[in-house]
C-alpha positions in Angstrom: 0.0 0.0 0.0 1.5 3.2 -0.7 2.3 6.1 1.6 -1.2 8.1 0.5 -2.7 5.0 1.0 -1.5 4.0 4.3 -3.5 7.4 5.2 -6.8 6.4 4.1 -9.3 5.8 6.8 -11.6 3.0 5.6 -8.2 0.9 4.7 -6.8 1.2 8.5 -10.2 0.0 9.2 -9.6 -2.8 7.1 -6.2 -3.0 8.1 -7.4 -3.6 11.8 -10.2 -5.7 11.4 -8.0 -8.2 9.2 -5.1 -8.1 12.2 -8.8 -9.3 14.4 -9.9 -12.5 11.8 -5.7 -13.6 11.6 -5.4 -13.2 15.7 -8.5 -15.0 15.7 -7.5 -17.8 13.8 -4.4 -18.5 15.6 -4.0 -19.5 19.7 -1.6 -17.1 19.9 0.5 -14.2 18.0 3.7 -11.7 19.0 3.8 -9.5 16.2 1.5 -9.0 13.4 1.7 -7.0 10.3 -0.7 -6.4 7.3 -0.5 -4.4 4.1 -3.3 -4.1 2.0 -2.8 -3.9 -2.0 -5.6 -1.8 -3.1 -7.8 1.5 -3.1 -10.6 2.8 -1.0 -12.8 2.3 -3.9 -12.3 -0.9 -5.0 -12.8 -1.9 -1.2 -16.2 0.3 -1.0 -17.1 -2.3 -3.7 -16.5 -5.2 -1.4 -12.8 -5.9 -3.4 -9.4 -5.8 -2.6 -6.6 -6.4 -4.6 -5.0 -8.8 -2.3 -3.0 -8.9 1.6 0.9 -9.0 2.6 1.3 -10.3 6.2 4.0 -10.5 8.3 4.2 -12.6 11.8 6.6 -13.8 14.0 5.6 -16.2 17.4 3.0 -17.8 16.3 1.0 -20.6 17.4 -1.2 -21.9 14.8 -3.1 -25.3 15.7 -0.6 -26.0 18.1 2.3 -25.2 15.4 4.8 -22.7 17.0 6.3 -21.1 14.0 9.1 -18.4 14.5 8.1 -16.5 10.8 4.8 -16.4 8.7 5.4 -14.2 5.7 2.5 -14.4 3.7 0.7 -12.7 0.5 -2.9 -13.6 -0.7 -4.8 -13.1 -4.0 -7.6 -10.8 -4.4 -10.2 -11.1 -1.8 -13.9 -10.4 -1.5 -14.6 -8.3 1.4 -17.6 -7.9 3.5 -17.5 -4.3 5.1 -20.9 -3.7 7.1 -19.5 -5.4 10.2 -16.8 -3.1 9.9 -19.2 -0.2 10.3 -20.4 -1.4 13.6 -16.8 -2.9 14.9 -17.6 -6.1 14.6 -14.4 -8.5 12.7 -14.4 -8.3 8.9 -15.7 -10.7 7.1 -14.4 -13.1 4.3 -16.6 -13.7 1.6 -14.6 -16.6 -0.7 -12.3 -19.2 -1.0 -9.0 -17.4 -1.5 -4.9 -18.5 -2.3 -2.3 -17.7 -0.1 1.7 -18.2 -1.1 4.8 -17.6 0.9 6.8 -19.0 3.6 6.8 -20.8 7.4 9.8 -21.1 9.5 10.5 -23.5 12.4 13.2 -23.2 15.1 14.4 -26.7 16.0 13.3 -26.3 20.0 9.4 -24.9 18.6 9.3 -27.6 16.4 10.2 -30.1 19.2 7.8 -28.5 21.2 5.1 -28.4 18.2 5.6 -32.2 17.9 5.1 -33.2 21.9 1.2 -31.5 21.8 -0.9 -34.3 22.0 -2.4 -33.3 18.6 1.1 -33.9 16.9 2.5 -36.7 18.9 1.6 -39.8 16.8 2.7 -37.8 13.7 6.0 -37.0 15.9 6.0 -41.5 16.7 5.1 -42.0 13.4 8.4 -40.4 12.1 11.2 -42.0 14.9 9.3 -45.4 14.1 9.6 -44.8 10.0 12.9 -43.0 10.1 14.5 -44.4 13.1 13.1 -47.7 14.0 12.1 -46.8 17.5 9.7 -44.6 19.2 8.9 -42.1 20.9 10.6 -39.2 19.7 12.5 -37.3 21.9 14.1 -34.0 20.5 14.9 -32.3 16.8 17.9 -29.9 16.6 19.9 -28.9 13.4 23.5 -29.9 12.6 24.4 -27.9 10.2 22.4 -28.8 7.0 21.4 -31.7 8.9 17.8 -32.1 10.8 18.9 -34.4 13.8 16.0 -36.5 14.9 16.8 -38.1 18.3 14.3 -41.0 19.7 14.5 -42.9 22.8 12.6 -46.1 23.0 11.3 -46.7 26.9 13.5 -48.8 29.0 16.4 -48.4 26.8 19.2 -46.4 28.6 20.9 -44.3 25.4 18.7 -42.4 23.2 19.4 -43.2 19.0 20.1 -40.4 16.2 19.6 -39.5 12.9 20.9 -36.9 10.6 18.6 -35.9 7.9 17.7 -34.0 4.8 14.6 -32.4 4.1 13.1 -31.7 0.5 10.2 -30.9 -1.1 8.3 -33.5 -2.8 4.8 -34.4 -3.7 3.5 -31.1 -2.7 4.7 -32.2 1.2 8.2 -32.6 2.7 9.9 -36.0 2.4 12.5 -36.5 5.4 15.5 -38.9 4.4 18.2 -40.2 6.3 21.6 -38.2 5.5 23.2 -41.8 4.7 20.9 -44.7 3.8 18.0 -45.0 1.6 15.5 -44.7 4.4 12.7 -41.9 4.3 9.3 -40.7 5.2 7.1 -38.6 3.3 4.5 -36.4 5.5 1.3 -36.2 5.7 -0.1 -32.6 4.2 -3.1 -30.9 4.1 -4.8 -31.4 0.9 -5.4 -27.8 0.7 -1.5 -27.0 1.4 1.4 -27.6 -1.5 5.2 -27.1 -0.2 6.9 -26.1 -3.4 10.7 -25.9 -1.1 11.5 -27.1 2.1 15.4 -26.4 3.4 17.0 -25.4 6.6 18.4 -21.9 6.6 19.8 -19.7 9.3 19.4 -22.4 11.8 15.4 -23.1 10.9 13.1 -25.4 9.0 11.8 -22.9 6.1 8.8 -24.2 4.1 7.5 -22.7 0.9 4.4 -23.4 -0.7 0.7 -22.4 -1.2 -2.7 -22.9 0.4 -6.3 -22.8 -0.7 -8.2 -21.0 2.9 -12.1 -21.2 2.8 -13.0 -18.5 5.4 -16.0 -20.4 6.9 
């Protein structure tokens, strides 16, 4: 949005009731910010041309992701709630594109919720053998899965690799032929998945009905 734009009071409106639907679909969010691609007009007419976002700390569905840089395509925009400060509303199906990043320890923390832990089993038992998993960490350009099955005294590691494939990530040991390919969404594609800066970055697309 441009400087004028920035100015214009029915697209800080906007602005703020979008920040209300994106807090509202996550449990929890440090930093949030939106820029709207558009005019006043256009939105009068229930239309914008589309949404940049940028997050860090979030908690999405139990996910703790460090950084959620997003961008949308046009959107269909209901206004009168806005009038009477109630949260904007959505109108359709719209596409979303950018990039999720993962610190090691969130991740690990991510994957011990109850709603991730058999998807965290499922991967020591696939990749390592063993379950249940105990702790990710990266090694360099290595993902380090580390399980510990119970009554054994020494837990057992793994480096891996992490790539996209299949429109999901495929994890595969650093030496062997042994992989596993996750389960995704079918409304999510991961077009790139690498580690970068010490984090798991994901790239990709997603379809998000607002109902």
């Amino acid at each position: 949005m441009s400087g004028k734009g920035e100015q214009d009071p029915v697209l800080q409106l906007l602005a703020a009731g979008l920040q209300v639907w994106v807090r509202q679909q996550c449990e929890s969010v440090e930093s949030l910010e939106i820029q709207l691609q558009g005019s006043a007009l256009q939105l009068l007419r229930g239309r914008l041309e589309g949404v940049r976002l940028l997050a860090r700390g979030v908690s999405y569905r139990n996910l703790r992701l460090e950084l959620v840089e997003l961008s949308s395509t046009g959107l269909q925009v209901q206004m009168g709630n806005l009038w009477r400060g109630q949260p904007v509303q959505l109108q359709q199906t719209f596409r979303i594109s950018g990039l999720v990043s993962f610190t090691p320890e969130g991740l690990s923390q991510s994957l011990a919720q109850p709603q991730w832990r058999p998807l965290a089993d499922q991967l020591a038992e696939d990749l390592l053998g063993i379950a249940p998993l105990v702790r990710l960490r990266i090694r360099g350009d290595r993902l380090v899965f580390t399980a510990q099955a119970v009554g054994e005294p020494r837990p057992v590691e793994l480096e891996t690799t992490l790539q996209a494939s299949e429109g999901s990530v495929l994890v595969t040991a650093a030496e062997g032929a042994v992989s596993s390919l996750l389960p995704m969404d079918p409304a999510v594609v991961v077009e790139r998945a690498v580690l970068e800066a010490g984090m798991v970055v994901l790239e990709g697309s997603a379809t998000v009905s607002p109902a």
